[in-house]
C-alpha positions in Angstrom: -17.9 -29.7 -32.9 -18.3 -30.9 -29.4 -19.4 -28.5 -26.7 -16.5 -28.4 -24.3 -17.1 -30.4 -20.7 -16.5 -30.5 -17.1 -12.8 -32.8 -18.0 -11.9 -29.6 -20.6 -13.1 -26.9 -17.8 -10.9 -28.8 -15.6 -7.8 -29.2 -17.6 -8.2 -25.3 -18.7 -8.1 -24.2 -14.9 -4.8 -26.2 -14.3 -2.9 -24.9 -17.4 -4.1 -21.3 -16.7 -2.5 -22.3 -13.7 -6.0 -20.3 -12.0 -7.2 -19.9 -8.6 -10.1 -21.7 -7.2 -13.1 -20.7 -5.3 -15.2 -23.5 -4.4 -17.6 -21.8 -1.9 -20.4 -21.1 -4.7 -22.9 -23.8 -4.3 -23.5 -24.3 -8.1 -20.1 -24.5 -9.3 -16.7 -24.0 -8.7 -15.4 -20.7 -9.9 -11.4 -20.5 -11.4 -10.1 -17.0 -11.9 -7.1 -16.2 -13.8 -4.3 -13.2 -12.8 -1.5 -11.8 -14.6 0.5 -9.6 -12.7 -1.6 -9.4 -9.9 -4.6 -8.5 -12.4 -7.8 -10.3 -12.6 -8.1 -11.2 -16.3 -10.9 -13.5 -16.2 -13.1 -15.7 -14.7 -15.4 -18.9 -15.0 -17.5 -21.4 -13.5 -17.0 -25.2 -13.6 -20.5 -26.9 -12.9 -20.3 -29.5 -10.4 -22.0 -32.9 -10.8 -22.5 -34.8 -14.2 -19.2 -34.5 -16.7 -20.6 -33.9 -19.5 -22.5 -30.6 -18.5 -21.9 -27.6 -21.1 -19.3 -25.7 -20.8 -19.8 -23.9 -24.0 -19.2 -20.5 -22.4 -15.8 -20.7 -21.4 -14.1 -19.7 -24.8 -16.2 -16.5 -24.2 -14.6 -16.0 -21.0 -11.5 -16.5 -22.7 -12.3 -14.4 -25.5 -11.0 -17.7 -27.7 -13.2 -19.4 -30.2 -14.4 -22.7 -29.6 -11.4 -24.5 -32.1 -8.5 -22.4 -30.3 -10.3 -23.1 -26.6 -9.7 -26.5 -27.6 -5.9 -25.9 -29.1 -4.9 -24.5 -25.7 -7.0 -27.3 -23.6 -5.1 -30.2 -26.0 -1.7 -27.5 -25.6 -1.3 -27.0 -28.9 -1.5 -23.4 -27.4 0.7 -22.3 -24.6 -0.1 -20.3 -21.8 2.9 -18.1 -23.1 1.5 -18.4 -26.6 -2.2 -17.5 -24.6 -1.2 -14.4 -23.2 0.1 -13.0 -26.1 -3.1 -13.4 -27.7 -4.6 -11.6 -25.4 -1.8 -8.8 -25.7 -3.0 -8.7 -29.0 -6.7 -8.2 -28.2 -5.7 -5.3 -25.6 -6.9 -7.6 -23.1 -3.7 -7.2 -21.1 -2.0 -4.0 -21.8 1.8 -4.1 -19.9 
C-alpha cells in the first residue's frame, strides 16, 4: 500500500476541519479539538509532496486502510469521532 503524502496530510487537515500552526520551521503542525479538547495532533512536512506521511494514522489512532477511507470520505468526520468514542479516545 502506498505510504500516505503531503496531498493526503493536506486533505486530512481540512476534513478534520483542524487548526494550523505554521511557525515550526520543519513542518506545519494541524491539531484537532472536539469540544474545546485537544484530541490530536500532527505534522505536515513542507517541501517535496511525496514525503512520508506514514505516521499520521498513528496520530489518528486509524490504520493505514481506514486513514485512507476517511482521506477518500468514505469515512465521515461524524462517522470518525465515533470511532474514537469507541476507543475512549473521547469520552462525553
Amino acid at each position: 500500500m502506498k505510504h500516505l503524502t503531503r496531498e493526503d496530510a493536506e486533505a486530512i487537515a481540512v476534513k478534520l476541519r483542524g487548526v494550523r500552526d505554521a511557525r515550526a520551521p520543519k513542518h506545519e503542525v494541524v491539531r484537532f479539538y472536539y469540544n474545546g479538547k485537544l484530541i490530536l495532533g500532527f505534522g505536515i512536512r513542507r517541501g517535496s509532496g511525496e514525503q512520508w506521511h506514514g505516521f499520521i494514522p498513528n496520530q489518528m489512532k486509524l490504520s493505514q486502510m481506514e486513514c485512507r477511507l476517511f482521506r477518500k470520505c468514505d469515512i465521515s468526520l461524524e462517522a470518525y469521532i465515533e470511532i474514537l468514542k469507541s476507543k475512549h479516545i473521547i469520552v462525553d
